[in-house]
N, CA, C and O of each residue as an XYZ file, in Angstrom:
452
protein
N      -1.235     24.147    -20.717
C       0.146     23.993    -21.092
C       0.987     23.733    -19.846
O       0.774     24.366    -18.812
N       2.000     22.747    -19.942
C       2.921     22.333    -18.579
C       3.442     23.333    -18.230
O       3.489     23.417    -17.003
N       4.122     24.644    -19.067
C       4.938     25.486    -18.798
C       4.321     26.596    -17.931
O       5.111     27.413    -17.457
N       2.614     26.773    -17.580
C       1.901     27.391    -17.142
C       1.300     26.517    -15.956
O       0.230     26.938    -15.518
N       1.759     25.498    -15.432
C       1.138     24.570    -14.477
C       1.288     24.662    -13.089
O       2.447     24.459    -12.727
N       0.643     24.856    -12.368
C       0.236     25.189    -10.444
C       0.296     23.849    -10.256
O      -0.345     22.918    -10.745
N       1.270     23.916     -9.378
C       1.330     22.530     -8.507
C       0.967     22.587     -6.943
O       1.129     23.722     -6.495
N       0.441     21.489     -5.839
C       0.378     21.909     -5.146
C       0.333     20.512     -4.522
O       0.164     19.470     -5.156
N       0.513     20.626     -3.131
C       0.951     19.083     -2.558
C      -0.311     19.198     -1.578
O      -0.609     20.333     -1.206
N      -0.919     18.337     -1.222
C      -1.787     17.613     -0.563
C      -1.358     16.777      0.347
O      -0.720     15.802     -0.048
N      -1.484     16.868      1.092
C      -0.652     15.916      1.931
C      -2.276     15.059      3.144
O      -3.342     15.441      3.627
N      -1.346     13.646      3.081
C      -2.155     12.740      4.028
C      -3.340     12.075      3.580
O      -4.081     11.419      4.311
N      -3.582     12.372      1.661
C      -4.515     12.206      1.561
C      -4.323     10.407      0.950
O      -3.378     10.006      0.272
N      -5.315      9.703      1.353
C      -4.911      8.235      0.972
C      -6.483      7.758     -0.472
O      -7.701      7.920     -0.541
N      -5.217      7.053     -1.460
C      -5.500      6.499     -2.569
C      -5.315      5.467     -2.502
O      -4.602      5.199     -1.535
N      -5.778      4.159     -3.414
C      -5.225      2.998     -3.697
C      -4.264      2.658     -4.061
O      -3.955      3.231     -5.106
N      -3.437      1.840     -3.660
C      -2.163      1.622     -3.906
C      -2.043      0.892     -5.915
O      -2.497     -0.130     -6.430
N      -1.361      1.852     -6.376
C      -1.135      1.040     -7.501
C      -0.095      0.146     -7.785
O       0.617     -0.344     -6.909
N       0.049     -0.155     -9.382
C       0.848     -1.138     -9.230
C       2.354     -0.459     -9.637
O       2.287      0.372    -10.543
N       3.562     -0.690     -9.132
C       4.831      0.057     -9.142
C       5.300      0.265    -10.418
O       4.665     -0.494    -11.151
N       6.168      0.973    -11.117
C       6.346      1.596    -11.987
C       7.570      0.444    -12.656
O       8.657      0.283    -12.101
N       7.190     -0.248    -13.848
C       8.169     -1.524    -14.346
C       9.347     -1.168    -14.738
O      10.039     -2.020    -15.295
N       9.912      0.300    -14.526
C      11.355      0.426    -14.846
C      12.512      0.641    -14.554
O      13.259     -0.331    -14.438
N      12.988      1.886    -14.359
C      14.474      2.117    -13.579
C      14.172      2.606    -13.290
O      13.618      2.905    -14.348
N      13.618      3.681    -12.292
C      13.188      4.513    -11.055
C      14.662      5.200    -10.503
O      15.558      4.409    -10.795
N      15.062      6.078     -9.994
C      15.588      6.608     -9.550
C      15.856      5.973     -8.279
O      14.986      6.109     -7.419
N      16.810      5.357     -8.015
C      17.212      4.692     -6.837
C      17.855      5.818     -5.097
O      18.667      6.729     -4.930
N      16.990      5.104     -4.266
C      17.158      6.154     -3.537
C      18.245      5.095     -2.233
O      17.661      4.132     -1.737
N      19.460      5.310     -1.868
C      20.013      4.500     -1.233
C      19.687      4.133      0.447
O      20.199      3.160      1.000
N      19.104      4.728      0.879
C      18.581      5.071      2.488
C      17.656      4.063      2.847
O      17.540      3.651      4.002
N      17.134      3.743      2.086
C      16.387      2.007      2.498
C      15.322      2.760      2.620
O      14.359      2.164      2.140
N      15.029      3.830      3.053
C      13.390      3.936      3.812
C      12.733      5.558      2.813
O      13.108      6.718      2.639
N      11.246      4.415      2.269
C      10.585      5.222      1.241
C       9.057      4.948      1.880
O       8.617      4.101      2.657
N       8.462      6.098      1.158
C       7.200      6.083      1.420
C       6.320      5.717      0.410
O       6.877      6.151     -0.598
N       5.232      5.157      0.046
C       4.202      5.248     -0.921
C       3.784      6.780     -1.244
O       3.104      7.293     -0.355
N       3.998      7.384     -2.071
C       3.102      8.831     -2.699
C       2.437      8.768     -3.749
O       2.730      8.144     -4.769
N       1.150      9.665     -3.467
C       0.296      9.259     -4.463
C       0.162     10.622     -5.964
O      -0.342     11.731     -5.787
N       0.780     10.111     -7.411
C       0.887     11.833     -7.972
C      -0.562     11.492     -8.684
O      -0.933     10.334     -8.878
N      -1.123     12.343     -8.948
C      -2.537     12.803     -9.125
C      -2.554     13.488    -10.428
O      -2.548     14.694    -10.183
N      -2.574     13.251    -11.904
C      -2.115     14.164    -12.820
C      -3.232     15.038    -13.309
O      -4.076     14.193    -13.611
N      -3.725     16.138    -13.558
C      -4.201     17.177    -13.543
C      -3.983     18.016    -14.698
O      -4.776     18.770    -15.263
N      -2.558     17.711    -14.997
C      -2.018     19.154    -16.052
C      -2.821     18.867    -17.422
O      -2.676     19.803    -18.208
N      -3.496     17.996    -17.836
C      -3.965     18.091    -19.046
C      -3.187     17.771    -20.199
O      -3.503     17.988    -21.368
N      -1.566     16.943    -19.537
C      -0.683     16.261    -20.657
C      -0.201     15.133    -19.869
O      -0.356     15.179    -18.649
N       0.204     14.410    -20.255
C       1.136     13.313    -19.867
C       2.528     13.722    -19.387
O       3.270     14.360    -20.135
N       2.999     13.268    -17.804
C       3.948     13.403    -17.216
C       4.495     11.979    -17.741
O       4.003     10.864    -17.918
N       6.244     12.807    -17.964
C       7.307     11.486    -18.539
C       8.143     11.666    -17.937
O       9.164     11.179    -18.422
N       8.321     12.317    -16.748
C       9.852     12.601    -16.302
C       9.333     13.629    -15.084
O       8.785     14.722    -15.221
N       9.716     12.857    -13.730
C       9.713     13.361    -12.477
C      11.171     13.660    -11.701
O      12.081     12.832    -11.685
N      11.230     14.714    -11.188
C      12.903     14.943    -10.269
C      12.688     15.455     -8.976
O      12.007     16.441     -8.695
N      13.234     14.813     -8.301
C      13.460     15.758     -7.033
C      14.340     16.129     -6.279
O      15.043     15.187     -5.915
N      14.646     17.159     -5.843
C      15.911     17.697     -5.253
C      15.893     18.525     -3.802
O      15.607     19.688     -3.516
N      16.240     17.617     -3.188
C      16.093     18.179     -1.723
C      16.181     19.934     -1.469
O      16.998     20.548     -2.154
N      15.524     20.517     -0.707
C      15.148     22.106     -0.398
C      16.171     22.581     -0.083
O      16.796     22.124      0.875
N      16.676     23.765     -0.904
C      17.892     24.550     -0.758
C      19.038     23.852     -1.536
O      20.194     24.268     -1.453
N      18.758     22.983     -2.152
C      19.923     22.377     -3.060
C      19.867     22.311     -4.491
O      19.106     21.427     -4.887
N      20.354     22.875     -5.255
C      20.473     22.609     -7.143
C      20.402     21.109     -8.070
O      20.003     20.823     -9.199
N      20.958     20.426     -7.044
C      21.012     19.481     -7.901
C      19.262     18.384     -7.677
O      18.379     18.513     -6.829
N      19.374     17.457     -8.765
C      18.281     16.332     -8.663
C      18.614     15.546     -9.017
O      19.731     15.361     -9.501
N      17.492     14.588     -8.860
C      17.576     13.315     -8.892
C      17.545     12.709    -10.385
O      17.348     13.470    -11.332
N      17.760     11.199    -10.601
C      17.526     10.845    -12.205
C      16.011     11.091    -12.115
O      15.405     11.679    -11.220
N      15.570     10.570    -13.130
C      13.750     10.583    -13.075
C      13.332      9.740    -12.102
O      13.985      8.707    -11.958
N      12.279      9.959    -11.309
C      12.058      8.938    -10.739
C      10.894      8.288    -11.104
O      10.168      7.795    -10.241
N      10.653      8.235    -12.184
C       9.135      7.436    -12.996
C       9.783      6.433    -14.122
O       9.162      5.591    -14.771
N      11.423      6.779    -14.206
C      11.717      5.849    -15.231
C      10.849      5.690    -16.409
O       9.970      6.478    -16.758
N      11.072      4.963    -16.789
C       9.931      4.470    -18.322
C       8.333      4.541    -18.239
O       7.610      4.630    -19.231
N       7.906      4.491    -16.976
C       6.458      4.895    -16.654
C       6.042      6.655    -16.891
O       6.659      7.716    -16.800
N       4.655      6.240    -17.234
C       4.267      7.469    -17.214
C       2.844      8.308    -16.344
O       1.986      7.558    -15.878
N       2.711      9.454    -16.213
C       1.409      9.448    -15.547
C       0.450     10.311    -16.470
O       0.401     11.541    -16.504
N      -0.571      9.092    -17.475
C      -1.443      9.920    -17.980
C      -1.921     11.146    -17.540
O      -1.572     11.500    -16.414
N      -2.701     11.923    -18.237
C      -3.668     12.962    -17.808
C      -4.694     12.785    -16.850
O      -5.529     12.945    -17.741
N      -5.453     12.585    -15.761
C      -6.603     12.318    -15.238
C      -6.136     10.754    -14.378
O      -6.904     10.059    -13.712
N      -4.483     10.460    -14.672
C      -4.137      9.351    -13.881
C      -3.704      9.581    -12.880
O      -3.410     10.755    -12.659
N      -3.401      8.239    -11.496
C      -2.961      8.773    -10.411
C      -1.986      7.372    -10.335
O      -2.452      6.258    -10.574
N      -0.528      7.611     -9.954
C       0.289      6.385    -10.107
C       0.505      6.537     -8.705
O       0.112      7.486     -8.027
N       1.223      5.437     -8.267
C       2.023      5.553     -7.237
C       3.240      5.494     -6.864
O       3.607      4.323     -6.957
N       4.565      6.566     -6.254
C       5.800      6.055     -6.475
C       6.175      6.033     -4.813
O       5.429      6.271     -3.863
N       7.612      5.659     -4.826
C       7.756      5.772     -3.865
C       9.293      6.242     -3.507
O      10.253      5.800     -4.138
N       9.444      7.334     -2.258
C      10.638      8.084     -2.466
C      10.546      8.134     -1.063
O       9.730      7.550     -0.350
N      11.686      9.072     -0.655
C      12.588      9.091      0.998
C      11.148     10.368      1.542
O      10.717     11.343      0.926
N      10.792      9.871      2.745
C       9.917     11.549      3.035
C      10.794     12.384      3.568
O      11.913     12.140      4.020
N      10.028     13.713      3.462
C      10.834     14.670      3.660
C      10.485     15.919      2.643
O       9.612     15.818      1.781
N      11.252     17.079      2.842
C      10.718     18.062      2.099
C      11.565     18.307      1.078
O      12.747     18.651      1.096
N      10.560     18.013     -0.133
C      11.597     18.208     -1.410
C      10.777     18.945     -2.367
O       9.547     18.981     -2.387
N      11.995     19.822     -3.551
C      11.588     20.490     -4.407
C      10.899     19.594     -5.661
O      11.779     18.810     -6.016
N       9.724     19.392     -6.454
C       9.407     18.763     -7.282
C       9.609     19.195     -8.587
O       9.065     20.298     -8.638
N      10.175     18.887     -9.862
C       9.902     19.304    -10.895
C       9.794     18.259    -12.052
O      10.494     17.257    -12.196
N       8.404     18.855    -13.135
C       7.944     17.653    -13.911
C       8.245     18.137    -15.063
O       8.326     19.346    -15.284
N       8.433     17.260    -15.883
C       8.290     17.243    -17.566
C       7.116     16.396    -18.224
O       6.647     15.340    -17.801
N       6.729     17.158    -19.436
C       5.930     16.351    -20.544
C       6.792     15.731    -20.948
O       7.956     15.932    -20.599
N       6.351     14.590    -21.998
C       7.028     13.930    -22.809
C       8.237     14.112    -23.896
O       8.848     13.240    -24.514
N       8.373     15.504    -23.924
C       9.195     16.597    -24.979
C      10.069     16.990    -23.980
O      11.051     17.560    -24.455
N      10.080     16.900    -22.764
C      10.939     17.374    -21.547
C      10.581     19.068    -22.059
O      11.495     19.879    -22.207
N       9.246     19.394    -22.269
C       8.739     20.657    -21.914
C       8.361     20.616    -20.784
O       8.104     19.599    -20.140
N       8.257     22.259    -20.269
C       7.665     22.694    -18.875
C       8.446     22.581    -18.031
O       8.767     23.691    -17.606
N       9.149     21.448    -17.341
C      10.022     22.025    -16.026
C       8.999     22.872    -15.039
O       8.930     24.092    -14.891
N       8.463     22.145    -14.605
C       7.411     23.202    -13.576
C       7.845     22.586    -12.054
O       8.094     21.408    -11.797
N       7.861     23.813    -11.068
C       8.850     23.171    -10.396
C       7.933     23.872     -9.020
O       7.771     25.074     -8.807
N       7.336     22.537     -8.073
C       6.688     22.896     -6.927
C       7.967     22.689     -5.700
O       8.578     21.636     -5.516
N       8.185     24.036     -4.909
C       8.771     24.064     -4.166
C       8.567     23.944     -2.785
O       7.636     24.623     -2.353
N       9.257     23.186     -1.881
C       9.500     22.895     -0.302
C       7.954     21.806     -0.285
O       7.111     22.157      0.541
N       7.682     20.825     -0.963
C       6.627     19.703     -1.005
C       7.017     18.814      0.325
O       8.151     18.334      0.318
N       6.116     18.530      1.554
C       6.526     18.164      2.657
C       5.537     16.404      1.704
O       4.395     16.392      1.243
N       6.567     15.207      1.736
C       6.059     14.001      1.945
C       6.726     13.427      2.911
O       7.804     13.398      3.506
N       5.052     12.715      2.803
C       5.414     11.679      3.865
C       4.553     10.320      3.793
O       4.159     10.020      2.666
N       4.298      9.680      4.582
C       3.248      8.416      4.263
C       2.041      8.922      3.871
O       1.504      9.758      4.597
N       1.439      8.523      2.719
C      -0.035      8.627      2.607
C       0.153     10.141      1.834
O      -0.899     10.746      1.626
N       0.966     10.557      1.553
C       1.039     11.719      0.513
C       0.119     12.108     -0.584
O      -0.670     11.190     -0.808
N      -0.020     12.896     -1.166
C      -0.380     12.534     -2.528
C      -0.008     14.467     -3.197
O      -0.022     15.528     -2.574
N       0.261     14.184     -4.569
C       0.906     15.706     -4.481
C      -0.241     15.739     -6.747
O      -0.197     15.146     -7.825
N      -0.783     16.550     -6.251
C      -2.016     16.869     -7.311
C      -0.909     17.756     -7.918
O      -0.298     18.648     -7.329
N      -0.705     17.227     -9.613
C      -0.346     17.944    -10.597
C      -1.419     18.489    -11.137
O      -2.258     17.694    -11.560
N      -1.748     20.226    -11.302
C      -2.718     20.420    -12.413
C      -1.899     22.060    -12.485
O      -2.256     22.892    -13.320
């Protein structure tokens, strides 16, 4: 169940680059993003990714837009590095599971299970 889900970031580990996510993504204005690789694990389909910089309340729109990351899939997005709070939703915008102080950077990859 998402609402019971361990997240944990991996860092440096390198995947194949997939192909980018065909929708509205969460626009990040700073020009400079990294490739990260999410790794899905939880045993449901992720529909809705946020992130909100460490020590701050607020987040971001989704940043998967209309894409999704099957169960046992690994997409690739791409966001500002740096250390940010992660939190995911299923498709029901259940769970809210929320991995805190996630250091990305190039070559990231952050294993949902």
């Amino acid at each position: 169940m998402l609402a019971t889900v361990r997240l944990f970031a991996a860092s440096l580990l390198l995947f194949s680059s997939l192909a980018a996510c065909a929708s509205s993504p969460a626009v990040f204005t700073d020009g400079m993003t990294v490739p990260v690789s999410l790794v899905n694990r939880t045993g449901e389909t992720i529909c809705f990714l946020y992130l909100s910089p460490i020590n701050d309340d607020s987040w971001t729109g989704d940043v998967l837009g209309s894409a999704t990351v099957p169960e046992g899939a690994t997409r690739t997005i791409r966001v500002p590095p740096g250390n940010w709070d992660v939190r995911i939703e299923n498709c029901q915008h259940e769970g809210g599971s929320i991995l805190r102080g996630a250091r990305i950077a190039r070559g990231s990859a952050l294993v949902l299970q």
